[in-house]
C-alpha positions in Angstrom: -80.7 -109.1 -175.9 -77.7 -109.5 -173.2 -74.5 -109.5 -174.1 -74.6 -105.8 -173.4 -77.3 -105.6 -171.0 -77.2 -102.7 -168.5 -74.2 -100.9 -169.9 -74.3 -97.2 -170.9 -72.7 -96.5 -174.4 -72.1 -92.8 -175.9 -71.7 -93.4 -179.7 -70.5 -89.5 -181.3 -71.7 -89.4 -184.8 -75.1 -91.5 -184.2 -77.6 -89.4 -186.0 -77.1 -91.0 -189.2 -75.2 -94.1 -190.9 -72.9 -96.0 -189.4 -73.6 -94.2 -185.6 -77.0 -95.0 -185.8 -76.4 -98.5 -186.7 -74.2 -99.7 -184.4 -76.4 -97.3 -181.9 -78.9 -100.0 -183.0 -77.1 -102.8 -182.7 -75.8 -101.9 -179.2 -78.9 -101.3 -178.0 -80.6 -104.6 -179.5 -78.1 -106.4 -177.1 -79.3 -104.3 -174.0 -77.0 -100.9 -174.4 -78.2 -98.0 -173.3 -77.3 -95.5 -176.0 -76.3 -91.7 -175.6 -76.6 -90.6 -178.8 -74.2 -87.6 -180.0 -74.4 -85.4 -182.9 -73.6 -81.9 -183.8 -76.1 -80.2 -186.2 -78.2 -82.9 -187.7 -81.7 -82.5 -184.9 -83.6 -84.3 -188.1 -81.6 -87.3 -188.4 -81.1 -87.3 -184.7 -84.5 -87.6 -183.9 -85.3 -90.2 -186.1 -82.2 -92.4 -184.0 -84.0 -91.2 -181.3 -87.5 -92.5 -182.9 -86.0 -96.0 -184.0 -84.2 -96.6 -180.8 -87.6 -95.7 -178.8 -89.4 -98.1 -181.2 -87.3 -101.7 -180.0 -87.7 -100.3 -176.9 -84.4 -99.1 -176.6 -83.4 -96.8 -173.9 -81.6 -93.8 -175.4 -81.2 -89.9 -175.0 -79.6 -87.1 -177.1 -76.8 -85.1 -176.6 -76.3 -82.2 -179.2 -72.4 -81.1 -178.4 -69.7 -81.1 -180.7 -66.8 -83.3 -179.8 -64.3 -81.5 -181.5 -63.9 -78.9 -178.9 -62.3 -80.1 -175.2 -65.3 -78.2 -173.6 -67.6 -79.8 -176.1 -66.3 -83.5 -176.0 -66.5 -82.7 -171.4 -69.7 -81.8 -171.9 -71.0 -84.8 -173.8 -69.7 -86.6 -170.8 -70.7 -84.7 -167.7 -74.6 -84.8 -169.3 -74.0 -88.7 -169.7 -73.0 -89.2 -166.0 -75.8 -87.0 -165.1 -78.8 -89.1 -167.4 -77.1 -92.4 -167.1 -75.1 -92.5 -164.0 -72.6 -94.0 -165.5 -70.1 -94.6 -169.0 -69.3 -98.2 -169.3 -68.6 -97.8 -173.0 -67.2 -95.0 -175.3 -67.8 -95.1 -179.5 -65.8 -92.2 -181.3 -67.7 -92.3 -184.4 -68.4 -88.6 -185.5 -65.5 -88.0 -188.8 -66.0 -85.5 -191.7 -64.4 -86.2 -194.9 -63.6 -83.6 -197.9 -62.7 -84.9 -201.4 -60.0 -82.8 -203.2 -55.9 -82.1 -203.3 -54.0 -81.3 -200.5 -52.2 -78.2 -201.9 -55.8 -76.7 -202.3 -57.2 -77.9 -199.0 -57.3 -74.4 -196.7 -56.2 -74.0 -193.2 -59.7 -74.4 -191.9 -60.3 -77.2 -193.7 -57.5 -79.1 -192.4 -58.3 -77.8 -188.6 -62.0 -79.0 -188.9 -60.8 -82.3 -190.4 -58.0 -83.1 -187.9 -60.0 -81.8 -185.0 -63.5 -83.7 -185.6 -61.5 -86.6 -186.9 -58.6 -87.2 -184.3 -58.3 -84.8 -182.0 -61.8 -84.8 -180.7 -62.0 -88.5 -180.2 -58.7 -87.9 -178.2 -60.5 -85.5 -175.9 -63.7 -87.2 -175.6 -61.5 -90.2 -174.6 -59.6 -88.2 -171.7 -63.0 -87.4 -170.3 -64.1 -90.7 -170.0 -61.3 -92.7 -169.0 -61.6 -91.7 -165.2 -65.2 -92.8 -164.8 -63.8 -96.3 -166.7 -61.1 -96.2 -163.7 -62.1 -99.1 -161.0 -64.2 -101.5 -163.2 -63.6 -101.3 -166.6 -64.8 -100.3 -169.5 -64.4 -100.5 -173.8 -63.6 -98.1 -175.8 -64.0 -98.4 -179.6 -62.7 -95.7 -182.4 -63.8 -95.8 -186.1 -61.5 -95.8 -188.3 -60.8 -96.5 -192.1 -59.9 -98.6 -194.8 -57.9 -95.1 -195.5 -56.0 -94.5 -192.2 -54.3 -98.2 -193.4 -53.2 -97.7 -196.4 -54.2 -93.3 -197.5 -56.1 -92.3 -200.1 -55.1 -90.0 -203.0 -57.6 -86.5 -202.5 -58.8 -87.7 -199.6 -55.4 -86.8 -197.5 -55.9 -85.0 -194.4 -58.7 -87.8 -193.8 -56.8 -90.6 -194.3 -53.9 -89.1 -192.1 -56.7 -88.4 -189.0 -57.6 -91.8 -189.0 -53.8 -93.2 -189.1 -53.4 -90.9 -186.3 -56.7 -92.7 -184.8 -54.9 -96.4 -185.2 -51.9 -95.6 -183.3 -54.2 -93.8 -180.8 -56.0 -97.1 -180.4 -52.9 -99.3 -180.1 -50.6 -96.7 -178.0 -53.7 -96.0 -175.9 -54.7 -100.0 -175.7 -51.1 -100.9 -174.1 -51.6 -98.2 -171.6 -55.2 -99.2 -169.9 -55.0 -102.7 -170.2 -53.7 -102.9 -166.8 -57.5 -100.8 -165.4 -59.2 -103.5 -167.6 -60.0 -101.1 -170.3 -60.4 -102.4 -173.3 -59.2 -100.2 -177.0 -59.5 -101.2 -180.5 -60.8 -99.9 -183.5 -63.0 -100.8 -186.6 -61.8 -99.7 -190.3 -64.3 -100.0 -192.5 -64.3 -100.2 -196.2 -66.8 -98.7 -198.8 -70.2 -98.7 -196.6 -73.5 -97.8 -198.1 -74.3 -95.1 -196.5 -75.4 -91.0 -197.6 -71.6 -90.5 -197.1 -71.5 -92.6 -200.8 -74.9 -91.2 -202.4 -73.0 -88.7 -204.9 -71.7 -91.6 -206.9 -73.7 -92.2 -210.3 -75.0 -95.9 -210.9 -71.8 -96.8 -213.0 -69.6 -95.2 -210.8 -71.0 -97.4 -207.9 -70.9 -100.5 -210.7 -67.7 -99.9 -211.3 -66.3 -99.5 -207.3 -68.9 -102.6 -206.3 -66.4 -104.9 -209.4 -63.5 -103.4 -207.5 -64.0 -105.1 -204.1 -63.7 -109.0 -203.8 -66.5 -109.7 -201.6 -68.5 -107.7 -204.9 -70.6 -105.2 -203.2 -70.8 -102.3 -200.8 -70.9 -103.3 -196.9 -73.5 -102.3 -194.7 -73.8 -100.3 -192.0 -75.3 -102.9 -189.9 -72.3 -105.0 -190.6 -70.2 -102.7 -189.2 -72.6 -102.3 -185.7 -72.4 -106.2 -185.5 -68.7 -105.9 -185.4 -68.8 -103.1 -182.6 -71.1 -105.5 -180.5 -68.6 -107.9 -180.5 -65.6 -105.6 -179.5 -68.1 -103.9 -177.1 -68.7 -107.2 -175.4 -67.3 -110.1 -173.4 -67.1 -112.4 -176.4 -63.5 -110.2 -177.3 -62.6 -109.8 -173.3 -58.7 -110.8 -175.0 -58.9 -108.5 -177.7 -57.4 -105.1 -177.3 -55.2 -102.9 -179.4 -56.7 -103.9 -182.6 -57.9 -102.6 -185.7 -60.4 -104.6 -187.3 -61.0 -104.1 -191.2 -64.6 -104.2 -192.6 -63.9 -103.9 -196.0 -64.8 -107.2 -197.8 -61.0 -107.7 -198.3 -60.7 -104.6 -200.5 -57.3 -103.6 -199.1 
């Protein structure tokens, strides 16, 4: 419990799945974890419970990221809890199954805005108080924002737009010591995956090479490397999860 002890980390998305695990994970090595959601208090709490638990120092922040005010917010009530952002997650993502030509205008907005734009904003926000001694910042991707998925479109194009927002963004603070990459995972096991029926899962599971579904706790192991000293050279990256699916 030090490669990340005494840093602050806000991790959007981290009332449930792959949020919470790397919020567990971080925190584990020493993190201190604000932990961001938008409408799930149940699922938050019980971060919140787990994290208290291991003795993990953590508090909530219920804002929504995809809004500039929102994503300020989130960081202003950091600064004033912690003192402090030393590392920035951008987790939160929604996802909709179906074509294109029937997705609506909303749905394309919420998409692009929780997906991309959002993390972009919460990003702007914390760069400054990152200014002077550093700092990582680590967006999640997908397996999809690599290579698109059919029906899952406007997804897969928010988190394309996330990888060359990690490696434009990357070349740009590297010179403040600010570190930028991002983790694309493949299929997870996580509620995001519960509608599939036991021979649908069979049937994905024979699909990947590595022969079953990653976990989320794989994926928080990942972010404490990229979160701490052991990838100080690493910057710019994306990192696939995916037990070499794509």
């Amino acid at each position: 419990m030090s490669k990340l002890l005494g840093k602050v980390a806000i991790i959007t998305g981290s009332s449930r799945g792959i949020g919470r695990a790397i919020a567990i994970e971080l925190g584990k090595e020493g993190a201190s974890i604000a932990i961001n959601y938008s409408k799930d208090d149940d699922g938050a709490k019980e971060t919140m419970d787990i994290l208290k638990k291991i003795g993990i120092t953590a508090y909530v922040i219920k804002k929504d990221v995809s809004t500039f005010e929102g994503a300020k917010e989130i960081v202003d009530e950091t600064l004033r809890h912690f003192g402090k952002i030393d590392i920035l997650i951008n987790n939160a993502a929604k996802s909709k199954i179906g074509l294109f030509m029937d997705a609506s205008k909303d749905e394309i907005e919420e998409l692009l805005n929780t997906n991309l734009v959002g993390p972009m904003y919460l990003t702007k926000h914390a760069i400054p108080h990152m200014i002077g001694k550093g700092g990582v910042i680590l967006n999640i991707s997908s397996m999809w924002g690599e290579v698109g998925a059919s029906c899952e479109v406007t997804y897969s194009t928010s988190k394309g737009g996330i990888n060359l927002f990690t490696k434009a963004l990357a070349k740009e603070m590297a010179p403040s010591n600010i570190r930028v990459n991002a983790i694309a995972p493949g299929v997870i096991d996580t509620e995001m995956n519960a509608f599939l029926t036991v021979e649908d899962r069979k049937e994905l599971e024979e699909e990947i090479p590595i022969g079953r579904f990653g976990l989320p706790e794989e994926v928080g192991k990942t972010a404490v490397f990229l979160c701490s000293s052991d990838s100080s050279y690493i910057t710019g990256q994306v990192i696939k999860v995916d037990g070499s699916y794509i």
